[in-house]
LOGUNU-166393 format. One line per 8 residues: number of its first residue (from 0); their letters; for each residue x, y, z of C-alpha. Coordinates in steps of 0.1 Angstrom, whole numbers. Example, Ala and Ser with C-alpha at 12.3 -4.5 7.8 and 13.67 -1.06 7.14 Angstrom:
# residues 2
0) AS) 123 -45 78 ~ 137 -11 71 $
***
This chain:
# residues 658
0) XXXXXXXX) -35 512 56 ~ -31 523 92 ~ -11 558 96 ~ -15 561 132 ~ 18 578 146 ~ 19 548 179 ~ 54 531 172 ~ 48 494 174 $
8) XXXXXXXX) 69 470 191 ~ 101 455 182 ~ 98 438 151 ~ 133 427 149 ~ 160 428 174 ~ 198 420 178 ~ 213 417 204 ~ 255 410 206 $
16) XXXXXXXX) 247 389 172 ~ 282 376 156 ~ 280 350 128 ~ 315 333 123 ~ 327 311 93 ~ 350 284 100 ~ 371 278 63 ~ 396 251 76 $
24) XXXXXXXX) 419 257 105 ~ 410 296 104 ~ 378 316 114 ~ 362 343 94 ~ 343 367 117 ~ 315 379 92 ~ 299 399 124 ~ 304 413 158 $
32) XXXXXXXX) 285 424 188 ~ 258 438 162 ~ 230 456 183 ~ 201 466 161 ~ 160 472 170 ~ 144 476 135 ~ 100 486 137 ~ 76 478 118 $
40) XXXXXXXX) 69 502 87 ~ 102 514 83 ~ 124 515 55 ~ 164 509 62 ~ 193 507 41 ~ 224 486 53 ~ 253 505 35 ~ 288 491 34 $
48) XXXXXXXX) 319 483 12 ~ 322 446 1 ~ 336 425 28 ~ 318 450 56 ~ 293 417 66 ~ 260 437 52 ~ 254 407 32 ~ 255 384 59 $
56) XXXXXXXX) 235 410 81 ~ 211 402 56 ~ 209 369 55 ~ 202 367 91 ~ 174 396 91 ~ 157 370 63 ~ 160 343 86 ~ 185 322 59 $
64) XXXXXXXX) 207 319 85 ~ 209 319 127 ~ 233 340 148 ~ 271 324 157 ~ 266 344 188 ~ 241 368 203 ~ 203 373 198 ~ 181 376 172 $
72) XXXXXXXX) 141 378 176 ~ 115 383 149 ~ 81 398 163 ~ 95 385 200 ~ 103 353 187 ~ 144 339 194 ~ 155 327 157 ~ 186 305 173 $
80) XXXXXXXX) 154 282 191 ~ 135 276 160 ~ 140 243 140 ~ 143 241 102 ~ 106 242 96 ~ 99 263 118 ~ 125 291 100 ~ 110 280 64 $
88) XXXXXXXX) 81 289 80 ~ 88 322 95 ~ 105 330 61 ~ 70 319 41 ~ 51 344 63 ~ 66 375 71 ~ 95 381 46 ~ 99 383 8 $
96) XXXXXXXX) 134 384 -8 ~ 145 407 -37 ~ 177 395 -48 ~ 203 413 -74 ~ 201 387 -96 ~ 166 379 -96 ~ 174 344 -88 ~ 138 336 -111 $
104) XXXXXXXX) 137 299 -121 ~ 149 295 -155 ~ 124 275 -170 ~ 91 289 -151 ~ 69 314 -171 ~ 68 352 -149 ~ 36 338 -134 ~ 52 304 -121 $
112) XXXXXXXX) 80 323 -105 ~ 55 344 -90 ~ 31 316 -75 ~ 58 297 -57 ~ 59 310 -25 ~ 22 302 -23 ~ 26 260 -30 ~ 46 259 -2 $
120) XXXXXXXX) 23 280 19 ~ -6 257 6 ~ -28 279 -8 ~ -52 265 -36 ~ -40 268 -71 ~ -69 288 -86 ~ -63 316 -57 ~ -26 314 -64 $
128) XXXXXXXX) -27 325 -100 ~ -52 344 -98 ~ -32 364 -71 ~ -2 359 -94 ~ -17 378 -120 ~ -31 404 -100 ~ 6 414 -83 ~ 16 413 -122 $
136) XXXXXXXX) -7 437 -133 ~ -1 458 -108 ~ 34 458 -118 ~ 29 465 -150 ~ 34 430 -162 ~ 2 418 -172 ~ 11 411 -208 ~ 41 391 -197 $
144) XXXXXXXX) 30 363 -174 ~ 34 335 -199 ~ 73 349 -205 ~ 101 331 -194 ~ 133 350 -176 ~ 153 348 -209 ~ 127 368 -223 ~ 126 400 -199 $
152) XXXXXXXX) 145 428 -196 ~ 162 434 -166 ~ 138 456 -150 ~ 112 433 -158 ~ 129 400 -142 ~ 132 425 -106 ~ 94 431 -111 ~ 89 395 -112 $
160) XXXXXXXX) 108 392 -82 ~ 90 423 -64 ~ 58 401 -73 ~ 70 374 -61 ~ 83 389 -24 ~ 50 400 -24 ~ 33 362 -34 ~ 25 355 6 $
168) XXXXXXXX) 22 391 20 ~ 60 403 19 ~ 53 417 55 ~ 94 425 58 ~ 110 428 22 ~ 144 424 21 ~ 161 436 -10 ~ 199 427 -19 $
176) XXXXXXXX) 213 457 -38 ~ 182 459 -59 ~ 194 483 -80 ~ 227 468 -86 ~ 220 452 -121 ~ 192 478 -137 ~ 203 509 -154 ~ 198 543 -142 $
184) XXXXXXXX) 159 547 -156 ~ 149 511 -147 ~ 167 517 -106 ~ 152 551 -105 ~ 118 531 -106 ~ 126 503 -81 ~ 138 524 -60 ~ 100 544 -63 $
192) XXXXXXXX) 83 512 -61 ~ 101 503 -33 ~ 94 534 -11 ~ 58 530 -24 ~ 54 495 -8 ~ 67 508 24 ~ 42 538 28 ~ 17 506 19 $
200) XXXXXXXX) 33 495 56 ~ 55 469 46 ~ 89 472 64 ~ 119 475 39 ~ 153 468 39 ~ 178 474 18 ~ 212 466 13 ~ 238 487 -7 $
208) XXXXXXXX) 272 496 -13 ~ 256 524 -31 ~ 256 558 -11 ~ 231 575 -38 ~ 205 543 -34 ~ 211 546 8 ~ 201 581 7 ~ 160 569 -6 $
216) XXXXXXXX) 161 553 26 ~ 146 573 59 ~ 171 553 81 ~ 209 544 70 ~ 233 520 92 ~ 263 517 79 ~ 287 486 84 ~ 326 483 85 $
224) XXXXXXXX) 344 449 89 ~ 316 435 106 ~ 302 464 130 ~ 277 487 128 ~ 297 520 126 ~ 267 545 118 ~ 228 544 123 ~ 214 575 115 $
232) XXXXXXXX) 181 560 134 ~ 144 567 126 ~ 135 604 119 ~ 110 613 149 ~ 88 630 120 ~ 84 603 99 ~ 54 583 101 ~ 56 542 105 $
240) XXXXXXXX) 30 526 80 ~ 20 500 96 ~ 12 461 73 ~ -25 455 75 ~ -17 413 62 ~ -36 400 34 ~ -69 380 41 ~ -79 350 19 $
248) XXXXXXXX) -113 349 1 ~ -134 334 27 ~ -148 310 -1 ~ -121 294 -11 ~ -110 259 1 ~ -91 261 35 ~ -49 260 37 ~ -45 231 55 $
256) XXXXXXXX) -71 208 34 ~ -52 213 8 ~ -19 217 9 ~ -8 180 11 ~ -24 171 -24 ~ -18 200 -40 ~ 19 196 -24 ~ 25 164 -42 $
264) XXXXXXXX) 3 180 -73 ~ 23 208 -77 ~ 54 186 -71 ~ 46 160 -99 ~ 41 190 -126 ~ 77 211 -115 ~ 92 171 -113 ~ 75 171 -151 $
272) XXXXXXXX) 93 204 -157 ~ 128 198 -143 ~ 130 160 -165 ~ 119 178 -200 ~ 147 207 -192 ~ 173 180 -205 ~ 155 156 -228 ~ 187 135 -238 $
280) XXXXXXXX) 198 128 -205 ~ 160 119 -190 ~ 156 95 -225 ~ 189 77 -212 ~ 185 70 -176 ~ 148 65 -184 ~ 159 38 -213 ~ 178 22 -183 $
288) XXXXXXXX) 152 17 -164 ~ 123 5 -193 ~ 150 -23 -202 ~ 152 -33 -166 ~ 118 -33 -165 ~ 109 -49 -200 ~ 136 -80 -190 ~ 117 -85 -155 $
296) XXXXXXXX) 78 -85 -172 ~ 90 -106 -199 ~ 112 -130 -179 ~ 84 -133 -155 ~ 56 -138 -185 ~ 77 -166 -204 ~ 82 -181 -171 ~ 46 -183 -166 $
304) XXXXXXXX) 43 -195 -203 ~ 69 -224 -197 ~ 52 -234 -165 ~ 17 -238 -180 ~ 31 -252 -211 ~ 45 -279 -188 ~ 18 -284 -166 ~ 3 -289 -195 $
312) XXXXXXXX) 22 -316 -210 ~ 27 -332 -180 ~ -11 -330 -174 ~ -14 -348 -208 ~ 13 -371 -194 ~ 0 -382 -165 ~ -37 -372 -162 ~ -55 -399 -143 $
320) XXXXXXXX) -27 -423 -142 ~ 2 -433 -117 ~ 36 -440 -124 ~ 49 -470 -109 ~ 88 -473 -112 ~ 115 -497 -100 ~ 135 -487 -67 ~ 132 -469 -40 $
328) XXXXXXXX) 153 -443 -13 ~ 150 -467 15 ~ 164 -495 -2 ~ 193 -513 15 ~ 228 -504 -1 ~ 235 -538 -22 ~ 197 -549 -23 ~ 179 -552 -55 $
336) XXXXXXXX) 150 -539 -70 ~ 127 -567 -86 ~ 108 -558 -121 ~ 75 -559 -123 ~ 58 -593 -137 ~ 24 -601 -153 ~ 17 -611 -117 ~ 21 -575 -104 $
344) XXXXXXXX) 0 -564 -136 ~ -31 -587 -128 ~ -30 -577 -89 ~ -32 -543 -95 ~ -61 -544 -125 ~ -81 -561 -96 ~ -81 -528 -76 ~ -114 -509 -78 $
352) XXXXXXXX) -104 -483 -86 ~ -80 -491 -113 ~ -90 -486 -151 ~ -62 -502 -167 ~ -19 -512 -159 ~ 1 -505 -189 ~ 34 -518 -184 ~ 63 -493 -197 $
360) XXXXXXXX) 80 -508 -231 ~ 98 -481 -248 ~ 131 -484 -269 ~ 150 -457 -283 ~ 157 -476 -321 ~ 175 -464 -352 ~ 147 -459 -382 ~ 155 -461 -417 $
368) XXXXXXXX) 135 -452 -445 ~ 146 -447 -483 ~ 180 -430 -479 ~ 165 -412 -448 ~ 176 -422 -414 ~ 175 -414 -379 ~ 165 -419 -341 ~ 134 -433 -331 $
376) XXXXXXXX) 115 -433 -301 ~ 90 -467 -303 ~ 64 -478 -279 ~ 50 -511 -274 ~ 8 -506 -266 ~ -17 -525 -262 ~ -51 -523 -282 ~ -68 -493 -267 $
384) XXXXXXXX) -40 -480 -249 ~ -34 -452 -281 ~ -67 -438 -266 ~ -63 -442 -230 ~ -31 -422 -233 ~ -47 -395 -253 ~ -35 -404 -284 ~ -56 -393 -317 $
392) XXXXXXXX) -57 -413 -349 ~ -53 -389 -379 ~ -53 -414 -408 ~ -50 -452 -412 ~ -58 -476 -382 ~ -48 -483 -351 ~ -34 -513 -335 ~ -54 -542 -330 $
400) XXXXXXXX) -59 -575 -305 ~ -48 -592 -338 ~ -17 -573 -344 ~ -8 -580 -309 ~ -17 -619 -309 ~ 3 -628 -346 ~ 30 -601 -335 ~ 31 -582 -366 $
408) XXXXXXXX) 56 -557 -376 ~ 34 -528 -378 ~ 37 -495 -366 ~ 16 -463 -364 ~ 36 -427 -365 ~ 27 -395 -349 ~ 33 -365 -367 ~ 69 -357 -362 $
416) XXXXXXXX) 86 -394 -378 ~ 63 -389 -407 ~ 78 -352 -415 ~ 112 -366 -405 ~ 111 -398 -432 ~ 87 -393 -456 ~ 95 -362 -472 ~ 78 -339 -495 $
424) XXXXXXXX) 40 -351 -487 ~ 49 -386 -493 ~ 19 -407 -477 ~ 32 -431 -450 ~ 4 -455 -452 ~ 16 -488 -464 ~ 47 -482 -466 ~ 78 -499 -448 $
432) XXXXXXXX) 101 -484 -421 ~ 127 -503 -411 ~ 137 -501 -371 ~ 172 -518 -370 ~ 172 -548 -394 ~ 139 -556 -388 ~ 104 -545 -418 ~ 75 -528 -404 $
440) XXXXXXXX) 50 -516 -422 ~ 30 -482 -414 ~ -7 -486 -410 ~ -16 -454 -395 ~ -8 -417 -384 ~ -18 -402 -353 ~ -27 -365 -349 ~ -16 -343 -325 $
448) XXXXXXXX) -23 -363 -290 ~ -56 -347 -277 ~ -42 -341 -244 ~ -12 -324 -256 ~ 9 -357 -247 ~ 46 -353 -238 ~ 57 -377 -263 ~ 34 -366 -293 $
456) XXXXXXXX) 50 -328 -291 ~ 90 -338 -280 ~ 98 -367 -298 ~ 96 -387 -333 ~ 75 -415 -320 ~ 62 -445 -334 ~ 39 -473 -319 ~ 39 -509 -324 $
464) XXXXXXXX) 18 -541 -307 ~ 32 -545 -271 ~ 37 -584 -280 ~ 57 -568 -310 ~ 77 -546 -290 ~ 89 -578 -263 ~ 94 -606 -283 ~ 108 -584 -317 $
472) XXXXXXXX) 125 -553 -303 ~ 135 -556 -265 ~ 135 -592 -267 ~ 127 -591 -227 ~ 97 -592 -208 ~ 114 -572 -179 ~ 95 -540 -165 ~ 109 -515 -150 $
480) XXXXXXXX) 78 -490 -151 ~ 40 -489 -148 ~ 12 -469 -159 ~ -18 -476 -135 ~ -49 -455 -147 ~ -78 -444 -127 ~ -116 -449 -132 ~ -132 -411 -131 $
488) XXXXXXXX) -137 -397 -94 ~ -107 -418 -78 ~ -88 -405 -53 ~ -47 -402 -65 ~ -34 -401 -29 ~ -59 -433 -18 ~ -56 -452 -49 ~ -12 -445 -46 $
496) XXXXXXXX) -18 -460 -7 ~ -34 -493 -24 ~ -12 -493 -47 ~ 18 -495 -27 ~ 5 -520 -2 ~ -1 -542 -28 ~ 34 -543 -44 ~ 50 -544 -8 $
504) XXXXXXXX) 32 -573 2 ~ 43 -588 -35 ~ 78 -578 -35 ~ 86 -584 2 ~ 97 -547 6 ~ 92 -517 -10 ~ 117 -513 -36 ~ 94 -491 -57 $
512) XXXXXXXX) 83 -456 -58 ~ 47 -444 -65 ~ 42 -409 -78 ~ 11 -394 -85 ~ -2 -361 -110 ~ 1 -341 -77 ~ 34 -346 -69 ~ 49 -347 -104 $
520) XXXXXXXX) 30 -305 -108 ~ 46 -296 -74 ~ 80 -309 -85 ~ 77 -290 -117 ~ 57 -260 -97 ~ 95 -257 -75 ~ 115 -260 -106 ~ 99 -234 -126 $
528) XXXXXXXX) 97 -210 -96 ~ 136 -219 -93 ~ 139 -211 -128 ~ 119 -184 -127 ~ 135 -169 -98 ~ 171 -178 -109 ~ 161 -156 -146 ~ 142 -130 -127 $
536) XXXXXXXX) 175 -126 -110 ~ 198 -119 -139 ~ 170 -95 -154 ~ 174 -75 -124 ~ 209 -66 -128 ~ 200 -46 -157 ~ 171 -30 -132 ~ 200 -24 -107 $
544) XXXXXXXX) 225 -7 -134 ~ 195 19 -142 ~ 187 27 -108 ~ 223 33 -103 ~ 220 58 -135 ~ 189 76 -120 ~ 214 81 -87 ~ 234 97 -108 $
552) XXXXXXXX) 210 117 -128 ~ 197 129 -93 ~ 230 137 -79 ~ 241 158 -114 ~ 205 175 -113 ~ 212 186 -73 ~ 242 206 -77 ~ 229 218 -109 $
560) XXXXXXXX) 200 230 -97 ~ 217 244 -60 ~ 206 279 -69 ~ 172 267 -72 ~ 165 249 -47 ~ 185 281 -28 ~ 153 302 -44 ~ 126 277 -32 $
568) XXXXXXXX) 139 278 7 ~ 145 312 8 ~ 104 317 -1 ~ 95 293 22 ~ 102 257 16 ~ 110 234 41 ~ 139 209 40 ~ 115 183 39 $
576) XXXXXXXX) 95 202 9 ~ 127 201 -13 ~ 135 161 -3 ~ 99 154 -13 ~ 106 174 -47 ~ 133 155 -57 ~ 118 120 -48 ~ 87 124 -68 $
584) XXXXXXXX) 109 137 -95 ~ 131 103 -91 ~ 96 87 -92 ~ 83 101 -122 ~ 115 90 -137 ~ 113 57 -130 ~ 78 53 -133 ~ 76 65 -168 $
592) XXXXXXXX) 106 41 -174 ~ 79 17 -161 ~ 57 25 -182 ~ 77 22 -214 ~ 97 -9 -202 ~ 56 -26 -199 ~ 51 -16 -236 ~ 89 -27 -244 $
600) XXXXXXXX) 81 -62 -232 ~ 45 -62 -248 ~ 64 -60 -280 ~ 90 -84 -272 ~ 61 -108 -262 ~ 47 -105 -292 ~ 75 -109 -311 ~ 82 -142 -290 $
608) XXXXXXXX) 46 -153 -298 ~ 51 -149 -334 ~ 79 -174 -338 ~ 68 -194 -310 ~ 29 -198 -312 ~ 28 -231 -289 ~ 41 -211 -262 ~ 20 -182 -260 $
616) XXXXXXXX) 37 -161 -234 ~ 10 -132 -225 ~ 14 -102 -203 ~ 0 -104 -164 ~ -12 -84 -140 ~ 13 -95 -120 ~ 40 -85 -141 ~ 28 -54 -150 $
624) XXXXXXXX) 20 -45 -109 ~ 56 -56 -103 ~ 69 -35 -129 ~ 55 -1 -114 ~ 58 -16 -78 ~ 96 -22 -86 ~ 101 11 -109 ~ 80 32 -77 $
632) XXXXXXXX) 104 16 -50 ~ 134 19 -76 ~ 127 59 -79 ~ 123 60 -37 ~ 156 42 -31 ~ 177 56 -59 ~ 164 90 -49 ~ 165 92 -15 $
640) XXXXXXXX) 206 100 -18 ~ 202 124 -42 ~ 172 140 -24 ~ 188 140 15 ~ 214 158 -6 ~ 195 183 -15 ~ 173 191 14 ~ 203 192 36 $
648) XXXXXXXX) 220 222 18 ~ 217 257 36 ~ 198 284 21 ~ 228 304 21 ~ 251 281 5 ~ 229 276 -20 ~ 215 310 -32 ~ 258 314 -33 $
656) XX) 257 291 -61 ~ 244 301 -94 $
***
């Protein structure tokens, strides 16, 4: 400390300053032509009844508010040409605020309240508390750091706030009627501590309605309906300490390395705080957004499940085949589509590349057996067509050339007609299943079609001679559809090309259409994403309806929380600072609503998986990325209202509120 009796310059001047309050139509002069030179190192008390503007004479000394009219400069500097930032800044490293009362942070330990200033001015968290603790001890509070507000005495809480002014150097402390809610022992020592800090060169001022608390004070100005009536000025024989500012260890990690991840560090742990202090209303709005969330993953995983499930039947379907059918888009209105004849079989079994041509018999019959009776879908194959179509045999035979030459009425069943008409483990084999009016007798089962064929899982099916199936059951030779299968290696898009020349030149025109395994997956590719879309859709209402609810959250927490944010301006945050508080607290929110709404739908999965194992639905990468891409995006937009909100309010305003 530097006693030297030179007077240093200025360190705050006014000049003319007025600060007026519009409130409606009428204007409330707080201040008027206010001249005032304050040096460093002294100690002042601003004295005057309530109403007299020392309040507000205050706030503009601590740079929590600019002049209405006049000058102020701090250290040479105009306040009325400084931005936002630039006054947050000026705050963070010259002043430190002592308020009446306390304004401490309910729900921060002493040593929290204490280390605040010092996140916004960056400095590294281990020098922070550790300078947090020091300041405590000092004070005599070293065995009360881990106590919350609630748990202090009076005295205590203004020591805590001493501390904190203190926190970034508390060049200029500026103490609103300090004294004002202690009792007499408890002011007595403020009052000491405070004349102690200013011998220690920090400049003091102090502001009282209290003549007794002016009188500590070397210098006493005295205001009355906005003026300065009385200024009793320096006393020439009073020294000026002079503030020898604080130096940081030189081995500890710079400022400006680390202030914007330990920004967003320190802003994640007080978002942490601020969503525990009201546990009922985080669960809700976080609820909101897991169900959102969980209806999105799953809709998107089922979706998935469908598609492949599809594909994959499909795949079984029409693996290595082409479907021929009767007409055609270009087709003349009024001109008719031919069938297909044995002709149009034998010319396309002479392509190379064709395997086989099955033409298309298929009947939808009613099936009676015993008492038991019901729809049936029937097929009319070919010997060797059962396993060109992917069909397994389970039990019994298959059909043969025979079958097909004398036309017998025999059938073979998959799976589902011999649950639906022989009951109770009755064996199929042998016996007879009538299809209308007409006896056929069951010589075989088949198993579940080996590559998962469409008909095998959706239908009761049966299968009967294809000789059997025209003469017995259609009684018509007419075609209206044709399977043409491949050899291995061909080419679907060539062999389709061949194909359709070789009807066209047949028929005369092309009154059929040719699809292929390609286009039949990128139809049901665009209908699933339709679906998929069209579901993901109506999940994200619910998504919308709990972002709306964090909003709301946000907006309640704002004004409940206007003191504090009040606090963390008047130690130096910037508006920007606050915004970025409250959208990583809308975040954190959202993102831990993420997080459960992933496990929610996990669950639901598996529940869907239990009842449904042929559709094994299973969780994505995708799904889950969305889910914290959306729940991230969901906290930034929701929050951004709530958080302009709060970065716009004044310092003033703010500390008002409590």
């Amino acid at each position: 400390m530097n006693t030297s009796h030179v007077i240093a310059p200025a360190l705050i001047q006014l000049k003319g300053v007025g600060r007026t309050y519009s409130t409606g139509a009428a204007e409330v002069h707080a201040l008027m032509g206010v001249d005032l030179t304050i040096q460093a190192g002294e100690m002042i008390a601003i004295m005057g009844a309530s109403g007299s503007g020392k309040s507000t004479l205050m706030n503009l000394l601590g740079c929590l508010d600019v002049p209405s009219q006049g000058v102020l400069r701090v250290d040479g500097v105009d306040v009325n040409a400084l931005g936002l930032d630039d006054l947050a800044r000026l705050r963070r490293e010259r002043f430190g605020f002592i308020f009446q009362r306390y304004h401490l942070i309910k729900e921060q330990s002493a040593l929290a309240n204490v280390a605040m200033p010092a996140i916004y001015a960056g400095m590294p968290v281990v020098v922070r508390d550790a300078l947090a603790r020091d300041l405590l001890s000092r004070l005599g509070l070293a065995d009360r750091l881990t106590h919350r507000p609630n748990e202090l005495s009076g005295g205590q809480q203004q020591r805590v706030s001493i501390a904190r002014a203190l926190m970034n150097g508390g060049e200029i402390i500026l103490a609103d009627e300090p004294t004002g809610a202690l009792d007499s022992r408890s002011g007595r020592d403020m009052l000491a501590l405070l004349l102690e800090l200013n011998q220690q060169g920090h400049t003091v001022i102090l502001v009282t309605h209290d003549a007794t608390v002016a009188t500590h004070a070397p210098r006493v100005i005295e205001l009355e309906d906005g003026r300065v009536v009385r200024d009793s000025g320096w006393p020439e024989a009073r020294q000026r300490a002079i503030y020898q500012a604080r130096s940081v260890q030189s081995d500890a990690p710079t400022i400006s390395a680390l202030k914007p991840a330990g920004q967003v560090r320190d802003a994640i742990h007080m978002a942490w705080v601020a969503l525990t202090r009201h546990r009922l209303r985080t669960l809700l709005s976080t609820l909101g957004i897991a169900v959102g969330i969980a209806a999105v993953v799953a809709v998107i995983a089922l979706s998935q499940a469908m598609r492949s499930s599809l594909e994959g039947t499909l795949r079984g379907f029409l693996s290595n085949k082409l479907m021929v059918s009767m007409g055609h888009a270009s087709l003349a209105p009024g001109a008719q589509a031919k069938s297909f004849s044995e002709e149009d079989v034998l010319a396309l079994s002479a392509l190379a590349q064709v395997q086989s041509v099955r033409p298309k018999y298929e009947a939808y019959v009613t099936a009676r057996q015993g008492n038991r009776s019901d729809n049936l879908a029937v097929l009319g194959l070919r010997p060797g067509d059962m396993a060109l179509e992917g069909y397994a045999l389970q039990r019994g035979r298959g059909l043969s050339a025979l079958d097909a030459q004398m036309r017998n009425q025999v059938i073979v069943l998959n799976p589902n007609a011999v649950t639906q008409f022989f009951v109770g483990g009755d064996d199929p084999l042998g016996k007879t299943l009538m299809l209308g009016e007409l006896p056929f007798q069951v010589v075989g089962v088949s198993g579940v079609a080996a590559s998962n064929n469409a008909t095998a899982n959706w239908q009761t099916t049966g299968f009967v001679p294809d000789a059997t199936m025209v003469m017995k059951v259609l009684g018509s030779k007419d075609v209206t559809q044709l399977f043409v299968h491949m050899k291995p290696g061909t080419d679907p898009g060539a062999l389709q090309a061949q194909v359709t020349q070789t009807l066209t030149r047949r028929h005369g025109a092309q009154d059929f259409s040719v699809f292929n395994q390609e286009d039949q997956f990128r139809q049901v590719g665009k209908a699933t994403e339709m679906m998929a879309l069209v579901l993901a859709a109506i999940a994200s209402i619910s998504l919308l309806v709990g972002g709306v609810g964090v909003m709301n959250m946000m907006l309640v927490a704002v004004s409940e929380r206007t003191a504090e944010i009040g606090i963390r301006m008047a130690v130096g945050a910037r508006p920007t600072d606050v915004q970025i508080q409250f959208l990583i607290e809308a975040i954190v929110l959202c993102g831990v609503g993420g997080l459960l709404g992933v496990f929610m739908s996990w669950g639901a999965i598996g529940i869907i998986n239990l009842f449904k194992p042929d559709l094994q639905a299973g969780m994505s990468a995708l799904g889950v990325g969305l889910a914290f891409a959306v729940s991230s995006a969901m906290g930034l937009g929701f929050g951004f209202v709530p958080a302009r909100q709060a970065a716009r309010l004044s310092p003033v305003v703010a500390l008002a509120r409590e």
